[in-house]
C-alpha positions as a Markdown table, in Angstrom:
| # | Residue | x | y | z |
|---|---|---|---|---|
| 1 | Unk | 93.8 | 35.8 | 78.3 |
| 2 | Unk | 94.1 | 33.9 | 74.9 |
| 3 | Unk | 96.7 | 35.2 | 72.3 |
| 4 | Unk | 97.2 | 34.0 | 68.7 |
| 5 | Unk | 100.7 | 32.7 | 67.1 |
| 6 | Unk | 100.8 | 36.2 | 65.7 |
| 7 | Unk | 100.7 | 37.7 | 70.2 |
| 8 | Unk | 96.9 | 38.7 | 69.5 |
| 9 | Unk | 94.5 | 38.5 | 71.9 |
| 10 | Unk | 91.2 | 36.4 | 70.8 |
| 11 | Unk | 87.7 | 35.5 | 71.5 |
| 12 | Unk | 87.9 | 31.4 | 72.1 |
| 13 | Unk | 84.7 | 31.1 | 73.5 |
| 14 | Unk | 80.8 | 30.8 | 71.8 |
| 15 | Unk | 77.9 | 30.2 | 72.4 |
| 16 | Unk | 78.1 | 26.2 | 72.5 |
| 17 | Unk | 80.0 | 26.8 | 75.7 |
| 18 | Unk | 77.7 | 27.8 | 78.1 |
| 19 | Unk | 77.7 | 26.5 | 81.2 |
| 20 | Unk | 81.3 | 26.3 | 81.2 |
| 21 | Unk | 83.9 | 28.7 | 83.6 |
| 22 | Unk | 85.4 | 31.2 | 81.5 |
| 23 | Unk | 87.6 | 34.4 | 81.7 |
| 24 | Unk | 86.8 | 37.0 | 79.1 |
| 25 | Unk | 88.4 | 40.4 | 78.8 |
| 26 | Unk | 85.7 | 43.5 | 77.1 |
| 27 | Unk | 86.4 | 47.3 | 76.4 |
| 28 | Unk | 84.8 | 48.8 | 79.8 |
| 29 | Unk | 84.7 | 52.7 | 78.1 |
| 30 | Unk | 83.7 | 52.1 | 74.5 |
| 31 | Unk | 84.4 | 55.3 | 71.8 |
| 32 | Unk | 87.1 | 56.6 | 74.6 |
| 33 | Unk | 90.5 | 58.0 | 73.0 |
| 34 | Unk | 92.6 | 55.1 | 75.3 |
| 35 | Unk | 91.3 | 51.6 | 75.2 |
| 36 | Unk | 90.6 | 50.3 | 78.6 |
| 37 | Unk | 89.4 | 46.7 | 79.4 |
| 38 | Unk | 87.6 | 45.1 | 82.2 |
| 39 | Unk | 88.6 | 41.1 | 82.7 |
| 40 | Unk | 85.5 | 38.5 | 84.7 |
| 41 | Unk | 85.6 | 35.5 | 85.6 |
| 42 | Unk | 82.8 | 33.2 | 86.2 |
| 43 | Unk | 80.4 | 30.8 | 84.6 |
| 44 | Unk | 78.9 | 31.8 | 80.9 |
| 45 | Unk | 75.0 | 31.3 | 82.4 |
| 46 | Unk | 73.5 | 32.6 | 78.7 |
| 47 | Unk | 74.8 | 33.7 | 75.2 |
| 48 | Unk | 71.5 | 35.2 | 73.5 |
| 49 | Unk | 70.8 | 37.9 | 71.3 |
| 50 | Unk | 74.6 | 39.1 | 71.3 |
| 51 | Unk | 74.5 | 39.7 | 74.9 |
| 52 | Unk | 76.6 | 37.1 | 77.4 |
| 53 | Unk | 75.5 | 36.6 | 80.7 |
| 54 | Unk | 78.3 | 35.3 | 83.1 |
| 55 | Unk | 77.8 | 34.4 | 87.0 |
| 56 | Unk | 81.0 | 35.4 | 89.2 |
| 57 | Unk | 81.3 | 33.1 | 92.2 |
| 58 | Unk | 79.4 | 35.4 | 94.5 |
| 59 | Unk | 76.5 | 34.8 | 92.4 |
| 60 | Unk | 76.0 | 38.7 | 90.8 |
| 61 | Unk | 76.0 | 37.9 | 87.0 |
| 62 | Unk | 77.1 | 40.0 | 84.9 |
| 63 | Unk | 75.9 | 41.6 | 81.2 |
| 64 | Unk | 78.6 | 41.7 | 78.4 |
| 65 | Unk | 77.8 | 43.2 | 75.2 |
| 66 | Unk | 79.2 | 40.1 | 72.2 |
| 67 | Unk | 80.7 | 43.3 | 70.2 |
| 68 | Unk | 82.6 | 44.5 | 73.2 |
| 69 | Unk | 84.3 | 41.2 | 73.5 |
| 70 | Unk | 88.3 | 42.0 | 73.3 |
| 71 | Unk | 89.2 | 38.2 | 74.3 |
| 72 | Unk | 88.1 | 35.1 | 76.0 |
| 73 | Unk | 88.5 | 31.4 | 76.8 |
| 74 | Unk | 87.3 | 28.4 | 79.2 |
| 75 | Unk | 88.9 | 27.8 | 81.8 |
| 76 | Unk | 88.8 | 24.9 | 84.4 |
| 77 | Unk | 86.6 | 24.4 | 86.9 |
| 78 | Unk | 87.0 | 26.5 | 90.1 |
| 79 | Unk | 88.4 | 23.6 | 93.0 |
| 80 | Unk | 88.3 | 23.8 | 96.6 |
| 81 | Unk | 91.8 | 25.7 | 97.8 |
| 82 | Unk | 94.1 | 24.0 | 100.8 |
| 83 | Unk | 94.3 | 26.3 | 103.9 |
| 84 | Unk | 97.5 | 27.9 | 105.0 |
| 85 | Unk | 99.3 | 24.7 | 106.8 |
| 86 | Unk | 100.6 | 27.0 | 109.4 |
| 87 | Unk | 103.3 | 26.4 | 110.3 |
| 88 | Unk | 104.9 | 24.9 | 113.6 |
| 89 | Unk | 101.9 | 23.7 | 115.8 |
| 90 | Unk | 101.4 | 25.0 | 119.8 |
| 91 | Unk | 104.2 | 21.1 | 120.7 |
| 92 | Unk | 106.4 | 23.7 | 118.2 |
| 93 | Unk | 106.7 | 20.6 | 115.1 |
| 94 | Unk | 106.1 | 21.5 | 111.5 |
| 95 | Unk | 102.5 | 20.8 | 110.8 |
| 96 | Unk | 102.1 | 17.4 | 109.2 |
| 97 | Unk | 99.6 | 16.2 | 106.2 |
| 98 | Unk | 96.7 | 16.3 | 108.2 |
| 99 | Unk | 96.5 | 20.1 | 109.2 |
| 100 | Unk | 96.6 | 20.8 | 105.8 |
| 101 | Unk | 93.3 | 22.1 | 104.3 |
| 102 | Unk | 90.4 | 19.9 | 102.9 |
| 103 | Unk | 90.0 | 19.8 | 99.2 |
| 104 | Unk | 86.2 | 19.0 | 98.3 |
| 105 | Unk | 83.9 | 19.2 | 95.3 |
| 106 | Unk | 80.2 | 20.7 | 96.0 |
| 107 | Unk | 78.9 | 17.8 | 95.8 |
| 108 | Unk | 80.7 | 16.1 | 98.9 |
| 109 | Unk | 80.5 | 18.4 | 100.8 |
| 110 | Unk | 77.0 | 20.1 | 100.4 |
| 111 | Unk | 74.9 | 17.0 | 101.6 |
| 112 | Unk | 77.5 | 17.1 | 105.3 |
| 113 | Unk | 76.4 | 20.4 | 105.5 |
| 114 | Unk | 72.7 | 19.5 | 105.0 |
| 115 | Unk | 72.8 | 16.8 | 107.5 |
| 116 | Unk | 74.4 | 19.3 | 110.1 |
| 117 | Unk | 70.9 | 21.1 | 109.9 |
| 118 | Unk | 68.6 | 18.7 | 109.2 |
| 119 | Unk | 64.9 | 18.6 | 108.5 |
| 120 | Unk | 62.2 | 17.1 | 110.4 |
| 121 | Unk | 60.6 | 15.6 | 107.3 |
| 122 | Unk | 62.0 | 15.8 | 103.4 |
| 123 | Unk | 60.6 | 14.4 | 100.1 |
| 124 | Unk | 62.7 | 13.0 | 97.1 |
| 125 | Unk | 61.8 | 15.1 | 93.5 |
| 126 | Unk | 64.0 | 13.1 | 91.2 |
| 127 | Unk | 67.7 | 14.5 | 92.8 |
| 128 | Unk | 66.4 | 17.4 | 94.8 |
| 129 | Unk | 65.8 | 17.6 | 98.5 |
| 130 | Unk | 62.4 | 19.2 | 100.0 |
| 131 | Unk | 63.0 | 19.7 | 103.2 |
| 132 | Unk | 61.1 | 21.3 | 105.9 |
| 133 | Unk | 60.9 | 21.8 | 109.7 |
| 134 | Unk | 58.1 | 23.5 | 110.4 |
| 135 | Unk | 57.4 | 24.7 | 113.9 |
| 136 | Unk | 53.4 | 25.3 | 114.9 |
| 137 | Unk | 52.6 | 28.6 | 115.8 |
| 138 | Unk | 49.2 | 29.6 | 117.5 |
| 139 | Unk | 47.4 | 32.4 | 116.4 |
| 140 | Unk | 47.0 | 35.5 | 118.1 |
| 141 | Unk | 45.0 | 35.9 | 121.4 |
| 142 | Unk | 44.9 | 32.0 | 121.5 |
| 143 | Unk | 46.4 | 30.0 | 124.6 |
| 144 | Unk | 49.5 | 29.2 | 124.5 |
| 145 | Unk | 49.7 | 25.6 | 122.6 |
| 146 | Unk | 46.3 | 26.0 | 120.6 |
| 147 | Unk | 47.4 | 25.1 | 117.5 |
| 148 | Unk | 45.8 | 25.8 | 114.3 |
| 149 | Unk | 47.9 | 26.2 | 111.3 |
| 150 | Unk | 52.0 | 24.9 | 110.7 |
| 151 | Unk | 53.3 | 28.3 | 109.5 |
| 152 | Unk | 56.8 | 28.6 | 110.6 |
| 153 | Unk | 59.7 | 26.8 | 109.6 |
| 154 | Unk | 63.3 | 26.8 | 112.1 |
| 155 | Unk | 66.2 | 28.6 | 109.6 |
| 156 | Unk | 65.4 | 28.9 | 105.7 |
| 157 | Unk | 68.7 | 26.0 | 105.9 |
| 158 | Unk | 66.3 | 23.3 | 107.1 |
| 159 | Unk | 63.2 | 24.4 | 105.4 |
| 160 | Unk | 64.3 | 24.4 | 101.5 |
| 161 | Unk | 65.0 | 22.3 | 98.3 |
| 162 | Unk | 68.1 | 21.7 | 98.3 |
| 163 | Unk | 68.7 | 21.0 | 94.3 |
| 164 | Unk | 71.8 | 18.6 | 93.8 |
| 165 | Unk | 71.1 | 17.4 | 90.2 |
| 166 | Unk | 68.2 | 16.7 | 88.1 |
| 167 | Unk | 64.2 | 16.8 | 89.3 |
| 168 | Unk | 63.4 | 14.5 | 87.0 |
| 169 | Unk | 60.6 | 16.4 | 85.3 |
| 170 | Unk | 61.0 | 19.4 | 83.4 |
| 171 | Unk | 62.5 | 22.6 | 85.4 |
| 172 | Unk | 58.8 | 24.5 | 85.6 |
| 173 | Unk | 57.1 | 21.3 | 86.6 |
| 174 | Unk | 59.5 | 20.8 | 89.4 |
| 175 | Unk | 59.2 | 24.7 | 90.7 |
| 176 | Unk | 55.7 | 24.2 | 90.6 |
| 177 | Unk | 55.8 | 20.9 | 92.8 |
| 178 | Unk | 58.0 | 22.4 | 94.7 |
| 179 | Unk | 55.7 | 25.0 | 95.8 |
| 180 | Unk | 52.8 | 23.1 | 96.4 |
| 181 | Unk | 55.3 | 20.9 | 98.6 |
| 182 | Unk | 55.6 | 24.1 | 101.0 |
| 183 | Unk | 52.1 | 25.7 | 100.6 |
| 184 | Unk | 51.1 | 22.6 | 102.3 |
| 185 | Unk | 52.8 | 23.2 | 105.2 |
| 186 | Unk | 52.0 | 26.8 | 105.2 |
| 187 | Unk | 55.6 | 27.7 | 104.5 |
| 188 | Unk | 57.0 | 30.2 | 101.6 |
| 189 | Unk | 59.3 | 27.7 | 99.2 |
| 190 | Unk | 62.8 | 27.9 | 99.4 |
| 191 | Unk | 65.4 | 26.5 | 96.8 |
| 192 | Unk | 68.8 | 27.0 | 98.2 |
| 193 | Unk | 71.4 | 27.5 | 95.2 |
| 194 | Unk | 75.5 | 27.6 | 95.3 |
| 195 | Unk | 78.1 | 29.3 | 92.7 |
| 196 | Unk | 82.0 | 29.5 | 92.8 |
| 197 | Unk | 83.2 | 26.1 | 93.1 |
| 198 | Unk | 83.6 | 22.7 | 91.2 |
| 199 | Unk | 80.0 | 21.8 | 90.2 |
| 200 | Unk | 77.6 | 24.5 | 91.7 |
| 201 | Unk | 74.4 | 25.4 | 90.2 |
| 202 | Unk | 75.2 | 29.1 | 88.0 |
| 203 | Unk | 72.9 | 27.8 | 85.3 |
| 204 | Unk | 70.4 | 27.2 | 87.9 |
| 205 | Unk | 70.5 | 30.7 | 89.5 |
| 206 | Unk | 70.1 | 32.4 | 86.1 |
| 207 | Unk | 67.1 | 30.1 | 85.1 |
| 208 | Unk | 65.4 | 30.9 | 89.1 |
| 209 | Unk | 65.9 | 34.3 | 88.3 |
| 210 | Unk | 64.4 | 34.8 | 85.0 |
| 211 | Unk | 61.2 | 33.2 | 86.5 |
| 212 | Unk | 60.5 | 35.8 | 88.7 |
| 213 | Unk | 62.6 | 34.1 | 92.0 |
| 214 | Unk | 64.0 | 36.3 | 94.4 |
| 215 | Unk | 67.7 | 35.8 | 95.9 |
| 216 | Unk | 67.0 | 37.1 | 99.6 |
| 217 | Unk | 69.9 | 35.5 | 101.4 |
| 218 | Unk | 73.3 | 35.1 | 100.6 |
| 219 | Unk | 76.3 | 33.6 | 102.8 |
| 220 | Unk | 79.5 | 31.4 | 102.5 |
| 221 | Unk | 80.7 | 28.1 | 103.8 |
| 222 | Unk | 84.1 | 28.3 | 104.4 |
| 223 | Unk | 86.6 | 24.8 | 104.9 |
| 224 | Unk | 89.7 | 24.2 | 106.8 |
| 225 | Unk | 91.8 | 21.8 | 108.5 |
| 226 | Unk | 90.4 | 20.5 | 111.8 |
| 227 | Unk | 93.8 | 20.2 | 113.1 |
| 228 | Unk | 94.8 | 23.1 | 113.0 |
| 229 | Unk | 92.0 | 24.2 | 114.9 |
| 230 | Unk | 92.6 | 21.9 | 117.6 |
| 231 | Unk | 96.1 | 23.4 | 118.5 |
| 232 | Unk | 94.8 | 26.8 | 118.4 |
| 233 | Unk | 94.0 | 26.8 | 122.7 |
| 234 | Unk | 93.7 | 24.5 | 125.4 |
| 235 | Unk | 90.1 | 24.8 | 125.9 |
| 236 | Unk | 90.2 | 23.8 | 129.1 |
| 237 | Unk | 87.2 | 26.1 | 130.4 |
| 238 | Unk | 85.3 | 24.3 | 128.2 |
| 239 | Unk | 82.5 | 21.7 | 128.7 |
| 240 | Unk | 81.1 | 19.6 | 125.9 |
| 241 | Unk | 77.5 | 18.3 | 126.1 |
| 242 | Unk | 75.3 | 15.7 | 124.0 |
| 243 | Unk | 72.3 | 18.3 | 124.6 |
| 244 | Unk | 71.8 | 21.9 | 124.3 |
| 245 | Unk | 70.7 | 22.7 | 128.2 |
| 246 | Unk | 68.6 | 26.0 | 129.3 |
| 247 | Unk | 72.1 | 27.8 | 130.1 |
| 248 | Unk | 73.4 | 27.3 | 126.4 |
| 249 | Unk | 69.5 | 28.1 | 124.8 |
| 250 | Unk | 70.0 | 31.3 | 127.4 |
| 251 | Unk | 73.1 | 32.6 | 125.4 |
| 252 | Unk | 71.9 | 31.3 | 121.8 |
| 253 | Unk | 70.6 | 34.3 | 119.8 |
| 254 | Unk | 67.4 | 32.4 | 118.8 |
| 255 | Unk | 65.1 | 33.7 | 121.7 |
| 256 | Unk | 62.4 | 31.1 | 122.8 |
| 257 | Unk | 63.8 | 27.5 | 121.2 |
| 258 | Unk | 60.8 | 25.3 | 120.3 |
| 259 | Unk | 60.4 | 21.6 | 120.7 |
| 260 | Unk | 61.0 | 21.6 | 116.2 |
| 261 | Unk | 63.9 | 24.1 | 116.9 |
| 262 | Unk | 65.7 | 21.6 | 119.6 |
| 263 | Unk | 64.9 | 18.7 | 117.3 |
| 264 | Unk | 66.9 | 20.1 | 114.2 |
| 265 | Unk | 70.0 | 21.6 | 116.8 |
| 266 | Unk | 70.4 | 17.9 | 118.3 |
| 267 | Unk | 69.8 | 16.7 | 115.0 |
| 268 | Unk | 72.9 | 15.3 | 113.0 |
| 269 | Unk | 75.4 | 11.8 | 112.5 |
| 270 | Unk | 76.9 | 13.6 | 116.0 |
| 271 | Unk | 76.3 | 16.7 | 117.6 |
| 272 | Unk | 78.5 | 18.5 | 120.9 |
| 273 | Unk | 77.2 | 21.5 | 122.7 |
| 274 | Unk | 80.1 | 23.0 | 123.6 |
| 275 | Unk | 79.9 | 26.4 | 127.1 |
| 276 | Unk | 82.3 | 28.3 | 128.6 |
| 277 | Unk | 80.7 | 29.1 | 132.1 |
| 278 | Unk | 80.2 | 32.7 | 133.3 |
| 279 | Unk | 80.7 | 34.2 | 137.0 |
| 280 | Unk | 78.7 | 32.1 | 139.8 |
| 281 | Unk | 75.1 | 33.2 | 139.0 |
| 282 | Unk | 75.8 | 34.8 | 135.6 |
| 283 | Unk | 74.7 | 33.4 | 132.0 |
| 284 | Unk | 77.3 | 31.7 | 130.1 |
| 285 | Unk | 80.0 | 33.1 | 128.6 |
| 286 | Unk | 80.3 | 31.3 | 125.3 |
| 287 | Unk | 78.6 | 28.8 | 123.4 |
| 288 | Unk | 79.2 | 26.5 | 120.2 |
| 289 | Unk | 77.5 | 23.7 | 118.6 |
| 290 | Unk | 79.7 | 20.9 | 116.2 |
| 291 | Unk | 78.3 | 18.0 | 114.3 |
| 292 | Unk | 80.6 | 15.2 | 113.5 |
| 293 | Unk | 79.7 | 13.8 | 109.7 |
| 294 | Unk | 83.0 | 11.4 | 108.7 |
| 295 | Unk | 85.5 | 12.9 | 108.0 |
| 296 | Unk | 83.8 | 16.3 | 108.1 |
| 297 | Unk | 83.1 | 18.3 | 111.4 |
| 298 | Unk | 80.8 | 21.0 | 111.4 |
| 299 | Unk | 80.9 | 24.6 | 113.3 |
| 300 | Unk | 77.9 | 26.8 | 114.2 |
| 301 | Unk | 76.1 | 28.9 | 116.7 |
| 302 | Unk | 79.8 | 30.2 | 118.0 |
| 303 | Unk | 78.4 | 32.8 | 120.5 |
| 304 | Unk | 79.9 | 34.7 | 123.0 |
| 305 | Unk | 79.1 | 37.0 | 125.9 |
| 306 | Unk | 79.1 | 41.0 | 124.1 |
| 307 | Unk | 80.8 | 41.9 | 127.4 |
| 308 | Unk | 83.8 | 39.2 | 126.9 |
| 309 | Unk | 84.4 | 39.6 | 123.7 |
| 310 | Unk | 87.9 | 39.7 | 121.9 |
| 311 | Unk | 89.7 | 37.6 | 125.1 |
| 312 | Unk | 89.8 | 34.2 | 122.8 |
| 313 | Unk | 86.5 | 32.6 | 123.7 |
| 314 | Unk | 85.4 | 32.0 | 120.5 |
| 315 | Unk | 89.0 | 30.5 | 119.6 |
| 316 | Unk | 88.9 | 28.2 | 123.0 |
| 317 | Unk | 85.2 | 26.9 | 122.1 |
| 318 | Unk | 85.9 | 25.6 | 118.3 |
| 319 | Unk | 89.6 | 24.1 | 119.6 |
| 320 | Unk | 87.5 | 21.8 | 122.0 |
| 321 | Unk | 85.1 | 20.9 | 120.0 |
| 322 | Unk | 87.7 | 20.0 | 116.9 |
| 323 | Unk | 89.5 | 17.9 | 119.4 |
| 324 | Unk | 86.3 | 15.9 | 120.2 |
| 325 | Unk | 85.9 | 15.9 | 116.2 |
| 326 | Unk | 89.4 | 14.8 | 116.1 |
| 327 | Unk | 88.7 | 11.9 | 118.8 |
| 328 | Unk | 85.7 | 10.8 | 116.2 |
| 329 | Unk | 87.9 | 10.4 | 112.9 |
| 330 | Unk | 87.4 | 13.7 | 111.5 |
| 331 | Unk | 90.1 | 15.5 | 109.8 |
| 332 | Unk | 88.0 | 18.3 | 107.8 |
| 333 | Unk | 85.9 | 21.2 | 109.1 |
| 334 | Unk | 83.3 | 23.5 | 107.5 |
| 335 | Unk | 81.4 | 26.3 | 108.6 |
| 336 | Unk | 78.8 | 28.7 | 107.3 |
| 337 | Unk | 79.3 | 32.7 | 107.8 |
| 338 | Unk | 77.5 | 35.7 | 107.1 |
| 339 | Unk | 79.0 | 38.3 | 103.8 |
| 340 | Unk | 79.1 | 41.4 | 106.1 |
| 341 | Unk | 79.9 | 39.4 | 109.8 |
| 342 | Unk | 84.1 | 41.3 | 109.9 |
| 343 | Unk | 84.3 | 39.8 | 113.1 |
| 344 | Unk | 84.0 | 36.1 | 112.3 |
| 345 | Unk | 85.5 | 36.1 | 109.5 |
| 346 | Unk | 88.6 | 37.6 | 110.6 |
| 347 | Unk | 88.2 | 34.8 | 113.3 |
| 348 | Unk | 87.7 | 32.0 | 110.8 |
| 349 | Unk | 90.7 | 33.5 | 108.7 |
| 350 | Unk | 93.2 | 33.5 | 111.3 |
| 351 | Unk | 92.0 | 29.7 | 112.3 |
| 352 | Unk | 93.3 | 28.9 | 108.9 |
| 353 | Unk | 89.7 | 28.5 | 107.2 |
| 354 | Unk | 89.3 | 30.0 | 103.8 |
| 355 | Unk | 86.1 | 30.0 | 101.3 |
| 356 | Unk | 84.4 | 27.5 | 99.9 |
| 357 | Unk | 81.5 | 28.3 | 97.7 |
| 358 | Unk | 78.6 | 30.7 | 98.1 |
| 359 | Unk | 75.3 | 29.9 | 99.2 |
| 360 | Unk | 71.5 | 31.7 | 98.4 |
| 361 | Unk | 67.8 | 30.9 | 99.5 |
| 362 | Unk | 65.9 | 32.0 | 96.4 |
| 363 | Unk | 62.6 | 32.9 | 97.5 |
| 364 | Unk | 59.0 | 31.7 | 94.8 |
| 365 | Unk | 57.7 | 35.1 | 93.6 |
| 366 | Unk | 54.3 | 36.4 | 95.2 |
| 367 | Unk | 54.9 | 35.1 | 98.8 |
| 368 | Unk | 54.3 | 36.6 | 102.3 |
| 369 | Unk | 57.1 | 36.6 | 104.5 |
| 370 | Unk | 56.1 | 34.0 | 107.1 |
| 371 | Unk | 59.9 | 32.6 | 108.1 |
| 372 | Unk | 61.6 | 33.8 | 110.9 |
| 373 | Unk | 65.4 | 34.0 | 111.9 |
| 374 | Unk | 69.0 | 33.4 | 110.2 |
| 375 | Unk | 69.6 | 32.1 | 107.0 |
């Protein structure tokens, strides 16, 4: 907090200053007998009729009364943090620059993370991104491959705007484009949003969100040193593919890939299939997918038999695959996880990768739900 010369606390902060990170401290139990105080941090999104508005960095934004104000001030922008450098390595030396974690602004690293799910067909509005890879579904009681309508689109990831500056045209004009974009193609429209780093998009949740949008997903990329990674296990059960075979589409959660599905999971700068093999006649025990983007590698679709779970698959899957990254020139990693997924996020944690920035698909108001799978 911000004190005077006199030890005071004070309200820096006004209304000229939104958009900017701030901290502000506010009396959380007004009239009570003891003063107590409630300090948040995020970005100011809105200073109006004596009411703030200020985004945390999981996106929730929160309603401040201007009279309960005890202090506040701006404070810089929120950077990427280094990962843990771990130590010794598995060859026991101390762990040199390059297993150190990554340190990225937004607005590197969100367009490695789009190309690592790439659509099969985008459009430029000013500096967004329409993006869409729509998979065509039959109707009902039709053969099998009678087509009659595009109506499905392979993750909300590759079927959305993604918004990384200005449209060009005035916000509503753009939303409006944007939907006509997707009602095209039969799909609901998507703008997929980020808060709680250096140059995310807090102004542009609030304004979403006062037009009626609706948040339905929310998730995290997470960074880390590829290194470090690497020396985690030997991975020598391993075997790394250029193309997802039946066995690995066997043991990927998404049930019955399409030709659009295979298209955006080969898709990429450079993309490994990574599977452990099973017993002789059994499915595959593990699975992963990496896509190799400079100096960034990419992790997803870490899966692993429910049966062999906790024995270090998932751990000897990503090590491979970083080494291959490694072999390529990479020296960063990123990966995308789930709010409520304990289990790989205790995995991720331990692999020395730490968060990033948060991610939501804002949904247009009035639309049937016509997606289908993960975020």
């Amino acid at each position: 907090m911000e004190f005077s010369a006199a030890g005071r606390l004070e309200v820096r902060i006004t209304p000229s200053d939104v958009g900017k990170r701030v901290s502000v401290r506010r009396l959380s139990e007004p009239g009570a007998t003891r003063e107590k105080f409630t300090d948040t941090v995020g970005v100011l999104t809105s200073w109006d009729g004596g009411v703030l508005m200020i985004t945390r960095r999981d996106g929730r934004s929160v309603r401040i009364a201007e009279s309960a104000l005890v202090a506040g001030k701006v404070v810089p922008a929120r950077h990427a943090t280094a990962a843990p450098q771990g130590g010794a390595s598995r060859h026991g030396t101390t762990a040199p620059a390059r297993r150190r974690g990554p340190a990225a602004s937004y607005g590197e690293l969100a367009p490695v993370v789009s190309r690592g799910w790439p659509p099969l067909e985008a459009e430029r509005l000013g500096e967004w991104e329409l993006r869409a890879a729509v998979e065509e579904v039959p109707p009902a009681g039709r053969p099998a491959g009678v087509v009659v309508g595009r109506r499905a689109g392979f993750t909300r990831r590759a079927n959305s705007v993604l918004p990384l500056g200005d449209p060009g045209v005035p916000l509503d004009a753009a939303l409006a484009a944007v939907r006509r974009w997707y009602d095209e193609r039969g799909l609901p429209a998507y703008i997929q949003t980020a808060t709680g780093a250096e140059g995310t998009q807090e102004l542009l949740c609030t304004e979403l969100e006062r037009r009626g949008w609706v948040r339905e997903v929310t998730a995290e990329v997470w960074t880390g040193a590829l290194a470090r990674v690497a020396d985690r296990a030997e991975g020598a059960g391993v075997v790394l593919s250029r193309q997802a075979d039946e066995a690995w589409l066997a043991r990927y959660r998404r049930k019955g890939v399409s030709e659009v599905a295979l298209r955006v999971l080969g898709g990429g700068p450079s993309v490994w299939f990574a599977s452990v093999p099973g017993a002789e006649g059994e499915p595959l025990a593990a699975i992963g997918r990496c896509v190799v983007d400079g100096r960034w590698a990419g992790f997803a679709a870490v899966e692993v038999d429910p049966g062999r779970r906790r024995r270090g698959l998932a751990t000897e899957v990503m090590a491979a695959l970083a080494r291959r990254a490694l072999d390529e020139g990479a020296s960063a990693a990123w990966l995308q996880v789930e709010t409520d997924n304990e289990g790989a996020r205790a995995l991720y944690a331990a692999l020395g990768f730490v968060p990033h920035h948060v991610y939501h698909h804002y949904r247009a108001p009035d639309e049937q739900d016509d997606t289908r799978g993960r975020a």
